[in-house]
C-alpha positions as CSV (number, residue, x, y, z in Angstrom):
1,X,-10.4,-11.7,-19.2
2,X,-10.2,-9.4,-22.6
3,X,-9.6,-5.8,-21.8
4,X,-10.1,-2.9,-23.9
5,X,-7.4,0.2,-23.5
6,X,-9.8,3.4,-24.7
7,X,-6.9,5.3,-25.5
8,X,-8.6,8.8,-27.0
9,X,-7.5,11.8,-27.3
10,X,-9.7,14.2,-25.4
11,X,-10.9,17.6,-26.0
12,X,-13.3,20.8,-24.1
13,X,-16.4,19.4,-24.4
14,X,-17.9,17.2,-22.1
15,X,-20.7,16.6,-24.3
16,X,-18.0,15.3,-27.5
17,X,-16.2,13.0,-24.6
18,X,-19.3,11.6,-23.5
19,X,-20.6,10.7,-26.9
20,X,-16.8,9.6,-27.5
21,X,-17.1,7.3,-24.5
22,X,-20.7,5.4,-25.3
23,X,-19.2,5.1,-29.0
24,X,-16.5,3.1,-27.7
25,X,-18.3,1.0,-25.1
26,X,-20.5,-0.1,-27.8
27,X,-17.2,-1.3,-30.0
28,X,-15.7,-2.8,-26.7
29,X,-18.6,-5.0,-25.9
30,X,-18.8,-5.7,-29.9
31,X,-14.7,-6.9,-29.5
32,X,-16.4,-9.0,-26.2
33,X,-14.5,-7.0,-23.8
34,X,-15.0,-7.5,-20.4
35,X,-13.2,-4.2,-19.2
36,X,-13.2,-1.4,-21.1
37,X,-11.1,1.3,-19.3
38,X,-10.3,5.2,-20.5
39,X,-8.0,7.9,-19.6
40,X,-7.8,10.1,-16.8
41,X,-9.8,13.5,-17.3
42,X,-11.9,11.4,-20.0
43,X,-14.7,14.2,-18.9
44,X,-12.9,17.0,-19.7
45,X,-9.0,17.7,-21.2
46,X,-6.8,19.1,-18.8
47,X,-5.7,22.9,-19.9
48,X,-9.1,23.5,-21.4
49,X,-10.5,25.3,-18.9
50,X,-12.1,25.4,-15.0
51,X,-13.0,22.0,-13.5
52,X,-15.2,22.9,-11.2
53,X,-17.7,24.0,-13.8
54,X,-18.1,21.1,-15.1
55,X,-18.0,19.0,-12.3
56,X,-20.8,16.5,-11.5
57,X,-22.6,14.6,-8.9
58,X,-23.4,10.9,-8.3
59,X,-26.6,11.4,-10.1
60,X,-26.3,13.7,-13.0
61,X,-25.7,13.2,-16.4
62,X,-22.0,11.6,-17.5
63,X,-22.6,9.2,-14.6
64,X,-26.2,8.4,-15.7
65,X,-25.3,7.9,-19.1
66,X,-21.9,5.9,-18.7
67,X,-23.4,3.6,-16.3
68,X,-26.9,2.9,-19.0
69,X,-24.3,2.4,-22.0
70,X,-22.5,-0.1,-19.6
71,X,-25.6,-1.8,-18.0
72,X,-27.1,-2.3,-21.9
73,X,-23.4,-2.8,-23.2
74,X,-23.2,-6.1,-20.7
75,X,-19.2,-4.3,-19.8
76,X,-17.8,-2.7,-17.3
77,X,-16.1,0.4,-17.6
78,X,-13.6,2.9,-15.9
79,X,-13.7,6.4,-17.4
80,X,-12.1,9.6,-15.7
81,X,-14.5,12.4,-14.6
82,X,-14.8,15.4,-11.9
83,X,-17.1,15.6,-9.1
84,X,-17.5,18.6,-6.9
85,X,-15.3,18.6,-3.9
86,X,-14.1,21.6,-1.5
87,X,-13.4,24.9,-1.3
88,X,-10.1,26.4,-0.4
89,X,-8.1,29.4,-0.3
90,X,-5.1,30.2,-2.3
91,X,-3.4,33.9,-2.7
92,X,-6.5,35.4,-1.2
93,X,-8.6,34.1,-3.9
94,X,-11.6,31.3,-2.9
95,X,-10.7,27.9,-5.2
96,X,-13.8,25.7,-5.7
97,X,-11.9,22.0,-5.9
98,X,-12.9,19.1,-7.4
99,X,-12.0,15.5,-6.9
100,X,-10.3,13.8,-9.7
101,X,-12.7,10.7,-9.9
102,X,-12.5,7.6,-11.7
103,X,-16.6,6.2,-12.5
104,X,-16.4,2.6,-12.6
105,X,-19.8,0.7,-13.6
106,X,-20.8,-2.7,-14.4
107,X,-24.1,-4.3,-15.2
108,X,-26.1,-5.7,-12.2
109,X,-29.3,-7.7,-12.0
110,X,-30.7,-4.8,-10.3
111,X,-29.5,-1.9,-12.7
112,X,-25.9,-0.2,-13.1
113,X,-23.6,-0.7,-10.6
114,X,-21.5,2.1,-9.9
115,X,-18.3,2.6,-7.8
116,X,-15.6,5.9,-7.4
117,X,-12.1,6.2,-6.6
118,X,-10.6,9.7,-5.8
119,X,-7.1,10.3,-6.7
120,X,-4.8,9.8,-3.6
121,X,-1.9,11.4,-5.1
122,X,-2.0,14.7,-6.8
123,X,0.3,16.2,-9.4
124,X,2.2,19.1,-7.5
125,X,5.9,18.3,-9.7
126,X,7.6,19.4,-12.9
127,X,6.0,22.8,-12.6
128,X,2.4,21.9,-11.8
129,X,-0.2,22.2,-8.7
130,X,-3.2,20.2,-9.1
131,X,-3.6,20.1,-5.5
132,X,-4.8,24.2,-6.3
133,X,-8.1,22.7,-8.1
134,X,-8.4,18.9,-7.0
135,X,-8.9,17.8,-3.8
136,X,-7.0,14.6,-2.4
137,X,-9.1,11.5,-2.2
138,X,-9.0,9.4,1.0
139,X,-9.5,5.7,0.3
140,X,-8.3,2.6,-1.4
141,X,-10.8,1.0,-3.8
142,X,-11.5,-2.8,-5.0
143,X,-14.7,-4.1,-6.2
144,X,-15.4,-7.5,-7.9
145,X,-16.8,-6.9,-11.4
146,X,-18.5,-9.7,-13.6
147,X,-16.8,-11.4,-16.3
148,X,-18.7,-12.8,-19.1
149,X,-18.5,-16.4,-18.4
150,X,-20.2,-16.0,-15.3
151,X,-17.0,-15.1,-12.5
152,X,-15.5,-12.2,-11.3
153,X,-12.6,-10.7,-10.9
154,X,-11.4,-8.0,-8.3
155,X,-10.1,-4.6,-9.9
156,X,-8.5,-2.5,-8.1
157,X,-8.5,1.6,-9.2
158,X,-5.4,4.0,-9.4
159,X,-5.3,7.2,-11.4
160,X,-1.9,8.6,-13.5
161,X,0.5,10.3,-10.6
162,X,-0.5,7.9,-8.4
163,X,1.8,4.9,-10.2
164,X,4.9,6.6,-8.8
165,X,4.0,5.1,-5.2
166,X,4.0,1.8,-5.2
167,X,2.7,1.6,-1.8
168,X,-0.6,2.1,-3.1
169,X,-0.5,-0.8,-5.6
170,X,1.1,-3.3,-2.9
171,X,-2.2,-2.0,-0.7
172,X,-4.5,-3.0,-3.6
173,X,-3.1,-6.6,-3.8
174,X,-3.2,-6.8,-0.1
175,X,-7.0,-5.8,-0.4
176,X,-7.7,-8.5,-3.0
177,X,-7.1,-7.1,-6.8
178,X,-6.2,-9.7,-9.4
179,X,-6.3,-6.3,-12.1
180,X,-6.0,-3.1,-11.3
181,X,-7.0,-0.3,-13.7
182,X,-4.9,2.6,-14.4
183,X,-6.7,5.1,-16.3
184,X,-3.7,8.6,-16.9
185,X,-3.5,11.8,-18.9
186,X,0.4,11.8,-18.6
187,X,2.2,14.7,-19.2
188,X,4.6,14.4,-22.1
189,X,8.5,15.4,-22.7
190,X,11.6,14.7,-22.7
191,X,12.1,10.8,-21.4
192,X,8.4,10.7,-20.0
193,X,7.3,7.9,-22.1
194,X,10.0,5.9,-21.0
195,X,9.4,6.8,-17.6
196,X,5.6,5.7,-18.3
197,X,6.3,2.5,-19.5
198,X,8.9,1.5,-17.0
199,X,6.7,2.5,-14.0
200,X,3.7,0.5,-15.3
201,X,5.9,-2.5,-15.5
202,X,7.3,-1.6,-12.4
203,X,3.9,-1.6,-10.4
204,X,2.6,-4.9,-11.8
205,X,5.8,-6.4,-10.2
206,X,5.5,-4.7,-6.8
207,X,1.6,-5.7,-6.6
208,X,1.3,-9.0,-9.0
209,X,-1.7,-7.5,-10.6
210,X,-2.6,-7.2,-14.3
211,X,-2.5,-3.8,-14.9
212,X,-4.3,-1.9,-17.6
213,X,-3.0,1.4,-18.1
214,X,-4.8,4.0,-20.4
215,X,-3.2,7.0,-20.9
216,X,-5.0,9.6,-23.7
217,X,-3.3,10.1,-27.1
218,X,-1.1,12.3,-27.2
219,X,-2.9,15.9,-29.2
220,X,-0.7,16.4,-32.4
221,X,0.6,12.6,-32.5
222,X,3.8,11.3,-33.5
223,X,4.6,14.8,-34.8
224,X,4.7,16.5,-31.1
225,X,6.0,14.1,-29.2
226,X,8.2,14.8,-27.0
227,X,6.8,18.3,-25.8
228,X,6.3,19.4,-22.2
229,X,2.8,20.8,-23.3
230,X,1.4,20.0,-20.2
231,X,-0.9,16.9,-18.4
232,X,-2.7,16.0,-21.8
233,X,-2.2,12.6,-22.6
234,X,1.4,11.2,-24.4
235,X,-0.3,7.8,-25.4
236,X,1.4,4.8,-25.1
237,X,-1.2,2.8,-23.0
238,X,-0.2,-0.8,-21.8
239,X,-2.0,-4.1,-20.6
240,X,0.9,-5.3,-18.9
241,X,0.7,-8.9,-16.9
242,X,1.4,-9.9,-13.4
243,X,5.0,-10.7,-13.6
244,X,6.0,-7.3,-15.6
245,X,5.6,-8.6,-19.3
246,X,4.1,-6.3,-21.5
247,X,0.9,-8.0,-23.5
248,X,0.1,-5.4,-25.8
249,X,0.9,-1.9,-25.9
250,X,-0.5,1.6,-28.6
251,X,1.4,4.5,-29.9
252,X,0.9,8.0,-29.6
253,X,-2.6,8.3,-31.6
254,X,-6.1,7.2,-30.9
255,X,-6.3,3.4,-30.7
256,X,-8.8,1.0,-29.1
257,X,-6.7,-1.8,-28.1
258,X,-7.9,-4.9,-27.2
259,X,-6.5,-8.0,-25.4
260,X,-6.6,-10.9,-23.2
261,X,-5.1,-11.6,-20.1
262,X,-5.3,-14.3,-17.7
263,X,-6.3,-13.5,-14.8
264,X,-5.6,-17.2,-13.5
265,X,-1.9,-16.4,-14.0
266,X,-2.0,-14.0,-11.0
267,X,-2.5,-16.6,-8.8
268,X,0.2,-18.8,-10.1
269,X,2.9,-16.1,-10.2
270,X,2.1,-15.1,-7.4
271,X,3.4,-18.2,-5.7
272,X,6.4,-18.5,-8.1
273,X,7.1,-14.4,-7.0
274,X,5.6,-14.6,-3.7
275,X,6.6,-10.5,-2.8
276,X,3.3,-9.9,-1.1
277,X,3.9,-12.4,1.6
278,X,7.7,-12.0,1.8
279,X,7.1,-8.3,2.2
280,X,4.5,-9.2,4.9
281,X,7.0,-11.2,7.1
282,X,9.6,-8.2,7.3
């Protein structure tokens, strides 16, 4: 299976991340990608202003026009957007909440398919309170998604703060996912990247799953790393295999990486690392 890691950096304006996102599709499917999966927030930065205001539904335009570009494209695709949630109260003011959705969408005989995940686990640490904006989503996720030789492979969906429960992983292998997709806008300083890299090598272990992890480049580069500047992206995404092994990994700028894993492997390490049914019989 060759997957693309869309690692961009991400700015204000839906309308520049959209165009940014069917730009890189059309590269992806030119590299024969099967996958091609982007970071969290890929609809709109984090710390660039309200959410809610730019939230969309199911049928309006960034789902729309990411599904087309991946139904022509003959790819699948995970990209991170918002979708209009709740509304709560917090210090006497009315907060309209989103969810923080990841779109995945594949071609179909029939027209886009299109799938959502909403982010289980919310980023209330090291200062921060999404849970004030973003409601909590509710439900695992695993759909089969084509292949290019004619197959499938189940992908599983897990967004950034999420990869510090590995609970949630082991529940996606129990479910079925061979690959799980972990699109992130990671929130950079002192020893984060480490942290980053050791938990996505960490959760491919726990699960036996491929995992592709996109984070979005880190604003400023090389230069800023480093920073607490907030949830923004610190680069660094990884297409690590199912026995922890790192198959390729980016820096801190824009990159489109591309690689192949096999997906076959899962099955055999699996059975040489059998945690999954070890973990079932204690």
């Amino acid at each position: 299976m060759r997957i693309a890691l869309a690692q961009l950096e991400l700015s204000a304006s839906v309308e520049e991340n959209l165009d940014a996102v069917k730009v890189t599709i059309a590269r992806a499917a030119q590299d024969n990608a099967d996958l091609v999966v982007f970071p969290e927030a890929t609809m709109k930065a984090f710390n660039s202003g309200r959410l809610d205001v730019v939230a969309e539904s199911s049928s309006d335009k960034f789902v729309a026009e990411v599904s087309q570009a991946a139904h022509d494209a003959g790819i699948s695709v995970v990209v991170g957007m918002f979708r209009p949630a709740d509304e709560v109260e917090r210090d006497g003011k009315t907060m309209h909440r989103v969810f923080n959705s990841l779109l995945l969408a594949w071609r179909d005989e029939d027209g886009p398919g299109v799938e959502f995940y909403n982010k289980l686990h919310l980023f209330d640490a090291f200062g921060f309170r999404e849970s004030d904006t973003v409601a909590p989503g509710n439900a695992h996720v695993v759909c089969d998604v084509p292949l290019a030789d004619g197959s499938s492979v189940a992908l599983g969906l897990a967004t950034c703060f999420d990869i510090r429960f590995p609970e949630q992983f082991i529940q996606l292998a129990n479910l079925g996912a061979e690959v799980i997709a972990l699109p992130a806008s990671w929130n950079d300083g002192p020893g984060k990247v480490t942290q980053w890299q050791t938990l996505v090598s960490a959760r491919a272990l726990d699960s036996t799953c491929v995992i592709a992890a996109v984070d979005a480049a880190r604003p400023g580069g090389a230069k800023a790393a480093g920073k607490d500047e907030g949830p923004t992206g610190a680069g660094h995404s990884m297409l690590v295999n199912a026995d922890g092994g790192v198959i390729a990994s980016a820096g801190y700028g824009p990159q489109l990486l591309v690689a192949d894993a096999d997906v076959a492997e899962v099955e055999r390490i699996r059975r040489s690392i059998p945690v999954l049914e070890i973990r079932d019989q204690g």
